[in-house]
C-alpha positions as a LaTeX table, in Angstrom:
\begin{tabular}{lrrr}
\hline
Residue & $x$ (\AA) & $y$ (\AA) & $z$ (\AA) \\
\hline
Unk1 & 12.11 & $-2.31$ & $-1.79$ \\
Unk2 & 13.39 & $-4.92$ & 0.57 \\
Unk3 & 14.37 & $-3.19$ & 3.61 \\
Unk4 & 13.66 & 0.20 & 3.89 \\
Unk5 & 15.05 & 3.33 & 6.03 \\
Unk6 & 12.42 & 5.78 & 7.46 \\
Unk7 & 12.86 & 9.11 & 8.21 \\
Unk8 & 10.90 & 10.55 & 11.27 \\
Unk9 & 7.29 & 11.67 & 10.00 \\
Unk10 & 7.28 & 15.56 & 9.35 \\
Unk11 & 4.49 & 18.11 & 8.28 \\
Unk12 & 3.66 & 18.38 & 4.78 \\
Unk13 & 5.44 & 20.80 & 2.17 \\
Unk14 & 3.40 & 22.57 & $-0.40$ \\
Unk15 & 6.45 & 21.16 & $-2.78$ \\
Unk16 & 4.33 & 17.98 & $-1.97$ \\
Unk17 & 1.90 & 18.55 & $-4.13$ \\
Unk18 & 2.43 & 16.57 & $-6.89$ \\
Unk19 & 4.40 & 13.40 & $-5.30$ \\
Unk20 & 1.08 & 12.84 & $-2.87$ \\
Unk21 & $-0.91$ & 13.54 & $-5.91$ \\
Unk22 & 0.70 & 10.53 & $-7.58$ \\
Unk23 & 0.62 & 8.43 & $-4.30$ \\
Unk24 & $-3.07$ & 9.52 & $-3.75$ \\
Unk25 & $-4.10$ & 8.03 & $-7.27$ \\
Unk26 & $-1.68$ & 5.40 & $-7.05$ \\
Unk27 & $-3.35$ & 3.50 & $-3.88$ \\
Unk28 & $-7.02$ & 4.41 & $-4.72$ \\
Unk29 & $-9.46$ & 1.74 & $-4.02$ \\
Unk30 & $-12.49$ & 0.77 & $-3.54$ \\
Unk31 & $-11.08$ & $-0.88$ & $-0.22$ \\
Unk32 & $-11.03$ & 2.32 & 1.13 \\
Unk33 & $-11.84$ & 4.96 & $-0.95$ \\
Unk34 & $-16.13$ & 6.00 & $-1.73$ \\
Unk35 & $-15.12$ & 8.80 & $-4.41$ \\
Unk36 & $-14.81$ & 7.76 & $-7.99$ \\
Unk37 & $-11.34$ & 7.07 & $-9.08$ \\
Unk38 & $-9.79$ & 10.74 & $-10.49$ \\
Unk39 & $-9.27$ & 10.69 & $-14.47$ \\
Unk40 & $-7.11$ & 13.21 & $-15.80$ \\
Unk41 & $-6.51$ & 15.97 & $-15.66$ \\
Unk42 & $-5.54$ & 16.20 & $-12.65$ \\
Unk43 & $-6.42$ & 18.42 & $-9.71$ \\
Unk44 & $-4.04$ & 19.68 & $-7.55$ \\
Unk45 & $-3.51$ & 17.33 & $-4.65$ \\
Unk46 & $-4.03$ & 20.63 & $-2.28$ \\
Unk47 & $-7.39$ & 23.13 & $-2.29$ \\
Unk48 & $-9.01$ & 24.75 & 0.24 \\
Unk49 & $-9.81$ & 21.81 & 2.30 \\
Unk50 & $-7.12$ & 19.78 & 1.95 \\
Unk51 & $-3.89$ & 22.07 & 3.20 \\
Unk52 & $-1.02$ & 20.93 & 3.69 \\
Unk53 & $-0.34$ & 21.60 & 7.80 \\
Unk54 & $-3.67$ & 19.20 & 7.73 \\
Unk55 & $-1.12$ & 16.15 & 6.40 \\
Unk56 & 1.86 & 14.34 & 7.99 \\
Unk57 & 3.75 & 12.35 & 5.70 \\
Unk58 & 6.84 & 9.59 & 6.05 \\
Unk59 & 9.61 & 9.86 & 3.71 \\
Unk60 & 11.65 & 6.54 & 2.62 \\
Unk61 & 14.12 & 5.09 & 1.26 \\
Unk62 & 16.01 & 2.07 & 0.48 \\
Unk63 & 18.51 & 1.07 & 3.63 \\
Unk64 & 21.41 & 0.88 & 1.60 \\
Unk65 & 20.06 & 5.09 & $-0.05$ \\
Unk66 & 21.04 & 3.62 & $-3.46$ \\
Unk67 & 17.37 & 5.09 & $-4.60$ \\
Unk68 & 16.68 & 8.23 & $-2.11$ \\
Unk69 & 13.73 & 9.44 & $-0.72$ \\
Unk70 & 10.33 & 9.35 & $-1.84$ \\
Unk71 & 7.24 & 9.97 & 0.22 \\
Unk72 & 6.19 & 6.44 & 1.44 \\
Unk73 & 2.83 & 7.40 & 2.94 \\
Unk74 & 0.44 & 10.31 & 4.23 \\
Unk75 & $-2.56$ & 11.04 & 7.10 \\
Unk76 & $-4.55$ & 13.19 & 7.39 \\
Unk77 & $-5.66$ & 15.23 & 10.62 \\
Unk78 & $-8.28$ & 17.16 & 10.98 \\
Unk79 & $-10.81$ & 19.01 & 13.82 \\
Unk80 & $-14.04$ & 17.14 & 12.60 \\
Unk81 & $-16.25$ & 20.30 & 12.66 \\
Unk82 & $-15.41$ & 23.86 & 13.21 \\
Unk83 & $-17.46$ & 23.59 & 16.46 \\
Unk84 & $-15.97$ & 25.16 & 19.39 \\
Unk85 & $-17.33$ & 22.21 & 21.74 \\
Unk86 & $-15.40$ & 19.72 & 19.49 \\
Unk87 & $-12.24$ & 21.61 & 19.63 \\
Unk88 & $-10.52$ & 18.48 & 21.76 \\
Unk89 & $-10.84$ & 15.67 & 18.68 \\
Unk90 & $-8.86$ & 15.86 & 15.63 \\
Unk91 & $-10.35$ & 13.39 & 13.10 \\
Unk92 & $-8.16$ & 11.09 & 10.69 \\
Unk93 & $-9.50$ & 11.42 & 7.24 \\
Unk94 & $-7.49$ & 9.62 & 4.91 \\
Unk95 & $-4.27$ & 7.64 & 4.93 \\
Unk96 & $-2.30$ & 6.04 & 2.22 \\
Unk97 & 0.71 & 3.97 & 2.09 \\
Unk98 & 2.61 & 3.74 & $-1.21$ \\
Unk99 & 2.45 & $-0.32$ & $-2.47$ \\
Unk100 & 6.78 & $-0.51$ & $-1.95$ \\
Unk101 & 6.61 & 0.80 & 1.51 \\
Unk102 & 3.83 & $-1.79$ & 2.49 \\
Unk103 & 4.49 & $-3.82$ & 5.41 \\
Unk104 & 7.84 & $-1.97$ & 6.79 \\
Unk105 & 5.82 & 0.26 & 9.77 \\
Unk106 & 4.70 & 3.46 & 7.81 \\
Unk107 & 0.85 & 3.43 & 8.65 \\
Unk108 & 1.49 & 3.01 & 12.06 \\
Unk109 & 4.28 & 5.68 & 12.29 \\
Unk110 & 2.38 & 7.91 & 10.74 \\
Unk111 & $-0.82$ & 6.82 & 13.14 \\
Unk112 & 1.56 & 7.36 & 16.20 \\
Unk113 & 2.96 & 10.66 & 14.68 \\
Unk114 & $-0.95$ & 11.94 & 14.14 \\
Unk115 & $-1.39$ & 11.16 & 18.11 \\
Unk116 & 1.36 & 13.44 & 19.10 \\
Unk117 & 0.43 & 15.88 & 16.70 \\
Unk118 & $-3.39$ & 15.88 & 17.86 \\
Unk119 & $-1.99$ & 15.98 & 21.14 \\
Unk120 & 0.21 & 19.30 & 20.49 \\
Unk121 & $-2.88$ & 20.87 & 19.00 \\
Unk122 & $-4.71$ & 20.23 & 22.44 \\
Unk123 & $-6.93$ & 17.31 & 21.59 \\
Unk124 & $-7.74$ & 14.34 & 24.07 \\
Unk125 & $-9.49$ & 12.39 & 21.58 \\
Unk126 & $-9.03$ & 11.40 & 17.51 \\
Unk127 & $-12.01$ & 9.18 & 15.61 \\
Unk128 & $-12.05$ & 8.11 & 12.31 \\
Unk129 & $-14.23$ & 6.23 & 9.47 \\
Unk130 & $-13.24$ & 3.42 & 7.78 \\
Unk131 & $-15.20$ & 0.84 & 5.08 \\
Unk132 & $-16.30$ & $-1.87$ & 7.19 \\
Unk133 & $-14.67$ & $-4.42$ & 4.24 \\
Unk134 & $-11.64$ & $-2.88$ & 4.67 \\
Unk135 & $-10.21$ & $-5.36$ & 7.50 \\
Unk136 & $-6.51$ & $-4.88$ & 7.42 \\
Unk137 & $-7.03$ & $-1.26$ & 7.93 \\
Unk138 & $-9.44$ & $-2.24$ & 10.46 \\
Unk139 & $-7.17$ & $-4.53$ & 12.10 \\
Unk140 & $-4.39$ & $-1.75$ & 12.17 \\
Unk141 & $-6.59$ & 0.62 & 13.91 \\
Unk142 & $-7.56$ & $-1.63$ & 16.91 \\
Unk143 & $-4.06$ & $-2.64$ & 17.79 \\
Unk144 & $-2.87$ & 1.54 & 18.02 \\
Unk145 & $-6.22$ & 1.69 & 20.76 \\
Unk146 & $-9.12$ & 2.54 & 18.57 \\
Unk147 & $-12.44$ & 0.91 & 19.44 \\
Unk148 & $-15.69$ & 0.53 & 17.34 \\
Unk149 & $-17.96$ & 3.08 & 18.72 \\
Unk150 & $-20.74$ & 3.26 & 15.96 \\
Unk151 & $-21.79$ & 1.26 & 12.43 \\
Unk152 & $-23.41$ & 2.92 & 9.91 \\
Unk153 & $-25.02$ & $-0.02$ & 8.09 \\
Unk154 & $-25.21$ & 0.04 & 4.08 \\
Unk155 & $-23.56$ & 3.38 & 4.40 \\
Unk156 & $-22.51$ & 2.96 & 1.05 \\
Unk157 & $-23.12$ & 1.42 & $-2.46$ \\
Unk158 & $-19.72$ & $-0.04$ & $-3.65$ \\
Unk159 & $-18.64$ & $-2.43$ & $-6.24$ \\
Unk160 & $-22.74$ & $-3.53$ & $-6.80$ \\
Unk161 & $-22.85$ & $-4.24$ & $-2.91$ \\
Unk162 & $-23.65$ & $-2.45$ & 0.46 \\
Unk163 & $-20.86$ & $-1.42$ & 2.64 \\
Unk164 & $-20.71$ & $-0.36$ & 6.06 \\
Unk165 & $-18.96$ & 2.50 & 7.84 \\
Unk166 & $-17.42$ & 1.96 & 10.76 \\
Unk167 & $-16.85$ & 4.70 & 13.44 \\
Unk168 & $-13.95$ & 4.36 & 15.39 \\
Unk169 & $-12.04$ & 6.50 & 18.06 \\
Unk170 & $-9.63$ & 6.38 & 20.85 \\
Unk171 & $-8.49$ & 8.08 & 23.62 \\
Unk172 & $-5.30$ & 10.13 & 23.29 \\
Unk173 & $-4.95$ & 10.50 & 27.30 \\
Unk174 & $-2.81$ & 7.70 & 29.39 \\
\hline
\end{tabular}
């Protein structure tokens, strides 16, 4: 897709399911991703941790509609504990981009959609992980504010190598 047309991020739909399912599976990597890739059958995208009011996802299509919409990427948002202390950070645990939405703004509208919905829920602060190899998504992060506050070094075994994890976080107060 050349130039694409996206629609306003919105709250996931249990009718999700199976299109983030795909999309899920579709972008795995070892980039990004420290679970083994999933071999079918398939699990349901969904379970009892992963709801869908935790995801926001952007819908796409092609400018000119000749191929309608498809879901072109998801987050995940999260309180990082069920700690009442803690209540005032929502955590970003995953976000994917499809490959033909690459490079057309999705991961950072749905970044900037995840700090207005944080902020809605009451939080003043969102953190995240990411692989410390991974430096596009890296790079993405620091321009939307986040900061490195902590490195887990040789956090994880990857690939026959040693990766770090990064811990990152920003304010969500002017």
């Amino acid at each position: 897709m050349a130039s694409l047309s996206l629609l306003p991020v919105r709250h996931a739909l249990l009718a999700d399911n199976d299109e983030l399912g795909e999309l899920d599976r579709a972008t795995w990597s070892t980039l990004h991703a420290v679970q083994p890739r999933a071999q079918p059958p398939y699990d349901s995208f969904y379970d009892e941790r992963h709801r869908p009011e935790d995801f926001l996802v952007a819908e796409a299509g092609a400018a000119d509609d000749s191929e309608g919409l498809r879901i072109a990427g998801y987050i995940r948002l999260v309180p990082p504990t069920p700690l009442v202390c803690n209540a005032h950070v929502r955590q970003i645990q995953g976000l994917a981009v499809a490959d033909w939405a690459r490079g057309n703004g999705v991961a950072r509208a749905l970044l900037r959609a995840a700090f207005a919905e944080a902020r809605r829920q009451g939080a003043n602060r969102i953190t995240l992980r990411v692989l410390g190899h991974n430096a596009p998504a890296r790079a993405l992060y620091a321009s939307e504010g986040f900061v490195v506050e902590g490195v887990l070094s040789g956090e994880f075994f990857l690939n026959g190598r040693y990766v770090d994890d990064i811990l990152m976080g920003r304010s969500l107060t002017p």
